[in-house]
Structure formats: structure tokens, C-alpha cells
Legacy VTK file of the C-alpha trace (Angstrom):
# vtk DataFile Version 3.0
C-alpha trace
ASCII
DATASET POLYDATA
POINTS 75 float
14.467 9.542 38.663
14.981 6.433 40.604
11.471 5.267 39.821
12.039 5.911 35.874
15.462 4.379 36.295
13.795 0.878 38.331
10.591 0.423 35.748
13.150 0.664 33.271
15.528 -2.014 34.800
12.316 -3.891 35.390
11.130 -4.094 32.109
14.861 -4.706 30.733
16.237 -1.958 28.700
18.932 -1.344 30.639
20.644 -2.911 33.445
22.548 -1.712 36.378
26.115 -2.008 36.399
27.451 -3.967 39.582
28.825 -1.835 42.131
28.638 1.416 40.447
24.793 3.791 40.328
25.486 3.644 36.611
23.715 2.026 33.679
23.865 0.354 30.501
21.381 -0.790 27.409
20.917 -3.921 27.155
20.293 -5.682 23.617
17.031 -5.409 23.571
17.293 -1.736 24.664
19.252 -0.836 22.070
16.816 -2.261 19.678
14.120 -0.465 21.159
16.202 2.815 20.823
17.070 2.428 16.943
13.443 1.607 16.522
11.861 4.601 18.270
14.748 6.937 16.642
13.882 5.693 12.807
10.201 5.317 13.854
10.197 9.337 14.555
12.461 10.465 11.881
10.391 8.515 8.927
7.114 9.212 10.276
6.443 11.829 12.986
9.360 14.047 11.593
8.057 14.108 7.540
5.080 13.926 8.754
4.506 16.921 10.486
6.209 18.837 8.650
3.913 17.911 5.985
0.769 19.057 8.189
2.427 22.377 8.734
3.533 23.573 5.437
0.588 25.952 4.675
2.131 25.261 0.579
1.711 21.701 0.959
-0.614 19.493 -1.596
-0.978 16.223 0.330
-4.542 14.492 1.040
-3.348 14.296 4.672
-3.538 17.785 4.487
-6.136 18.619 3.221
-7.924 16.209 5.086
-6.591 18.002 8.346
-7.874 21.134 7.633
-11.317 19.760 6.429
-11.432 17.821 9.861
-10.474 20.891 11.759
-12.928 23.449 9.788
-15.869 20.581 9.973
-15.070 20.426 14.067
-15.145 24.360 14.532
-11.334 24.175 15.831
-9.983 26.564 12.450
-10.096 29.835 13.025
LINES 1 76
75 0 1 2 3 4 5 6 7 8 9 10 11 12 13 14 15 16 17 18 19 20 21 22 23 24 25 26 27 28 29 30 31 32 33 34 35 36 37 38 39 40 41 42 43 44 45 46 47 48 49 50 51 52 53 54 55 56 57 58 59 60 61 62 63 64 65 66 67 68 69 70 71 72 73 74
């Protein structure tokens, strides 16, 4: 954890508050937050749900399965 914790500090999402072994965001943590929270739930969430419906009618889809039947990985 303390490694995590210092390559974060390092790298400035958060900063250490002085005299505590707490932390806190900083701004541009924050922003990296709220962009990797709406990044996953526009994209990786709809997304893959999408590829797993077995109902669904999307070209990604059917792509997919093409891809996977085409590399020998459908069973």
C-alpha cells in the first residue's frame, strides 16, 4: 500500500496531509476521478452489456462473434 499510496503522491493525485498518514485529491485528481467514472459508465458499462446480450442486434456484436468463430475461440 505504501508504494501505491507514494507513485500516487508522486504523480499528483493526491497529496498527503501534514502531520496526519491521511490523504486528499488534489484538483487534478479529482478530475482524473470524474473522468475515469463517466469514461466507464458511457463506454465500458453499455458497452458490455451490449456484447453480452445473446438478443442483441448491434454490428459490434455481431462482429464479436464472427471474430471469435473465425479465431476457433466459440464453442
Amino acid at each position: 500500500m505504501s508504494y501505491d499510496l507514494r507513485r500516487l503522491r508522486l504523480h499528483g493525485p493526491i497529496a498527503r496531509i501534514p502531520g496526519t498518514h491521511r490523504y486528499r485529491p488534489t484538483p487534478l485528481g479529482r478530475r482524473v476521478a470524474v473522468f475515469f467514472t463517466d469514461a466507464y459508465n458511457r463506454f465500458l458499462r453499455t458497452g458490455l452489456a451490449d456484447i453480452t446480450d445473446v438478443a442483441s442486434t448491434s454490428v459490434l456484436h455481431h462482429e464479436l462473434d464472427r471474430l471469435a468463430t473465425r479465431s476457433g475461440l466459440a464453442a
